[in-house]
N, C-alpha and C positions, 0 to 999 in steps of 0.2 A: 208384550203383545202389541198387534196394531190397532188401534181401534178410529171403525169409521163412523163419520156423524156430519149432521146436516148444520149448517149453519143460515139462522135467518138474518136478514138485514132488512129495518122496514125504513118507510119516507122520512121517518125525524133521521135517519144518519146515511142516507143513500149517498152524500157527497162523499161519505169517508172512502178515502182512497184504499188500494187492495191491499198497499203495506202497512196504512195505520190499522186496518183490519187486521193481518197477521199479530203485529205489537200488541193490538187488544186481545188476543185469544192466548197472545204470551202471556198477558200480564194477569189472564182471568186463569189460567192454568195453573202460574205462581200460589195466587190467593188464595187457591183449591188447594194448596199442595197436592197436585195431582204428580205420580213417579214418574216423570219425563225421562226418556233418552235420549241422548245431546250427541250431537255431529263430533267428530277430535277434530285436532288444530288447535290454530292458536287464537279463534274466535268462536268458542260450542255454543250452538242454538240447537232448542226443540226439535227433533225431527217433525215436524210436520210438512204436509203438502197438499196442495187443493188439485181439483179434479180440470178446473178453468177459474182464472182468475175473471171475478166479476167487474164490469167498465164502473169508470165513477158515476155518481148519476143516475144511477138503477137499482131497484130494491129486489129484493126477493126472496122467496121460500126453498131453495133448494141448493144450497152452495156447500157440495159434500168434499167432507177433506179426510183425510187421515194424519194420525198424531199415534205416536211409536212409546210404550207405556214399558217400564223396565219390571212392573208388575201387572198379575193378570187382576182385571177388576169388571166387574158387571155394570152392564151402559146401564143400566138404572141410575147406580149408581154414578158414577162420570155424570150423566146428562146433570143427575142432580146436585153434585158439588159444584162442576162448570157454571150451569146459569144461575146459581145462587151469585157468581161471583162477576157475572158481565155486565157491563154498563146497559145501562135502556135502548133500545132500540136493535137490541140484539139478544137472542136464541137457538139454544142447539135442540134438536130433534134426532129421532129416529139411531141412535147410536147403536153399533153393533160390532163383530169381532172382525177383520177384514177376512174371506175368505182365504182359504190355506192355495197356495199356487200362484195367487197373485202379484204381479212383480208392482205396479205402482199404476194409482187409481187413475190418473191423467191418458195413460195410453189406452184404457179401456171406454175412455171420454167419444160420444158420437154425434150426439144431440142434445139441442135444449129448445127448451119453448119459451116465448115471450108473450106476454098480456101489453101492448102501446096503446096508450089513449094518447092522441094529439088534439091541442086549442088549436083550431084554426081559425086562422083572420078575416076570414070569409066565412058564410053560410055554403054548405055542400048538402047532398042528399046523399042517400044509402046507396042509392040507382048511378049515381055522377062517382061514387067513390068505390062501387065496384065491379064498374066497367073500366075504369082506370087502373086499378088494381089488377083485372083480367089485363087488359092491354099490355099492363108494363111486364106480365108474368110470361107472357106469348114470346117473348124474345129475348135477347141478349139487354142488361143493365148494368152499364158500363159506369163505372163514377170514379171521381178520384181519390183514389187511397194512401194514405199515410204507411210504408212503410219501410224496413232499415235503410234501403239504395235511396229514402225519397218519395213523393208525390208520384204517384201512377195511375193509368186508368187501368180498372181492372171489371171482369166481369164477373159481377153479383151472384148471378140467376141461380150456378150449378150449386149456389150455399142454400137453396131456400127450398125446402121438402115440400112443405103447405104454410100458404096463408090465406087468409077471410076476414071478410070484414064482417065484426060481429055486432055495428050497428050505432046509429047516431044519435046524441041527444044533447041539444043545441050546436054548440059549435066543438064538440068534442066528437072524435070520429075512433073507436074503438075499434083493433085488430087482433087477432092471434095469429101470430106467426110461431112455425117449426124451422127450426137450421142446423144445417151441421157446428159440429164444436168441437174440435179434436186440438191435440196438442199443439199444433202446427197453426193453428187459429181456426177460425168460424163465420159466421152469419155475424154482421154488424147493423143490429138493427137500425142504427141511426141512421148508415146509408141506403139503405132501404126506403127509410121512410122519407129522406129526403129527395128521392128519386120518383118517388109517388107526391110527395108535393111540388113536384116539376109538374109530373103531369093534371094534377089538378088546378095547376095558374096559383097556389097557395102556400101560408110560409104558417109556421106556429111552433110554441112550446111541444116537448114530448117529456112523457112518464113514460120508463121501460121498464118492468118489471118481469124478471124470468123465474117462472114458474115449474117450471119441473128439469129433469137433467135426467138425460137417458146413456145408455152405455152397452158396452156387447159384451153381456155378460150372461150364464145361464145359472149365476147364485142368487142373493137375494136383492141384488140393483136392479132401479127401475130398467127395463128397455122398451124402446123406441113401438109405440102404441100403431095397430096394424090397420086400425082403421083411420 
């Protein structure tokens, strides 16, 4: 059976990278002796697969994968053998059977949300940070992005569904942003925000935390919220 489930990561391990995450879900699935299904070759690992790989750096509640069981087992159970066996700062949720038809969770990947709070090195108001915010949303956001060819500019805008700013307290400037997420990549929120502390004259730390993961699906996966 395939079975899908949520994976948490909180701020004690947001630096772990997406492959010592993998290694850790290997190694919590051993301890379980959960009945894994193994790839052939001449190097067999777990079938698993995530929906989008989460950036280093970012915590979150919703990092849905699937993992391929050579026996049928009740996500009750799974959830409860799994996180008996994970290290702190990690949890599975919400486990269930993958529905029947489904070829692989990543291509059915559409969106995800984000909660940023950023320190800024400066004092801002609500008023100064969401007129900027409007501004930068009104047009093309061009930055440079890291990918396979190289350093390019590329334009942000048509990645970002909705964003707001949900408000300031001291120098901490809190947002929610929605973005696409699909196989092929997504919304990075980092250049986002670093594209809005252009336009505010400001520089600062950021917390990205993505909060929910939507998908086109019409089983039991979250999808993309209409309001």
């Amino acid at each position: 059976m395939r079975m899908l489930a949520v994976y948490h990561k909180g701020e004690t391990v947001r630096f772990v990278s997406h492959l010592d995450v993998q290694r850790t879900l290997h190694r919590a699935f051993r301890r379980a002796k959960m009945p894994l299904a193994y790839s052939a070759g001449f190097n067999p690992h777990p079938e698993l697969s995530f929906a989008s790989a989460l950036p280093t750096g970012a915590s979150s509640d919703c990092e849905w994968f699937e993992v391929e069981l050579t026996e049928d087992m009740a996500p009750e159970q799974f959830l409860r053998a799994v996180n008996a066996a994970l290290p702190g700062g990690f949890f599975l949720s919400d486990a269930q059977p993958m529905p029947e038809g489904v070829k692989t969770l990543s291509a059915l990947t559409r969106a995800a949300e984000y909660r940023i709070t950023a320190l800024l090195d400066r004092p801002v108001t609500q008023q100064q940070a969401e007129e900027a915010l409007s501004a930068l949303l009104s047009g093309e956001i061009v930055v440079n992005k890291r990918t396979k060819s190289g350093v390019r500019p590329v334009d942000i805008r048509p990645q970002i569904m909705r964003a707001s700013v949900e408000g300031i307290e001291g120098h901490a400037l809190s947002l929610r942003v929605l973005g696409k997420l699909q196989a092929d990549g997504g919304l990075r929120a980092e250049l986002l925000m670093g594209a809005l502390f252009d336009r505010l004259d400001a520089s600062g730390s950021l917390r990205i935390h993505r909060s929910a993961m939507y998908f086109a699906s019409d089983g039991s996966l979250p999808r993309i919220p209409l309001d």
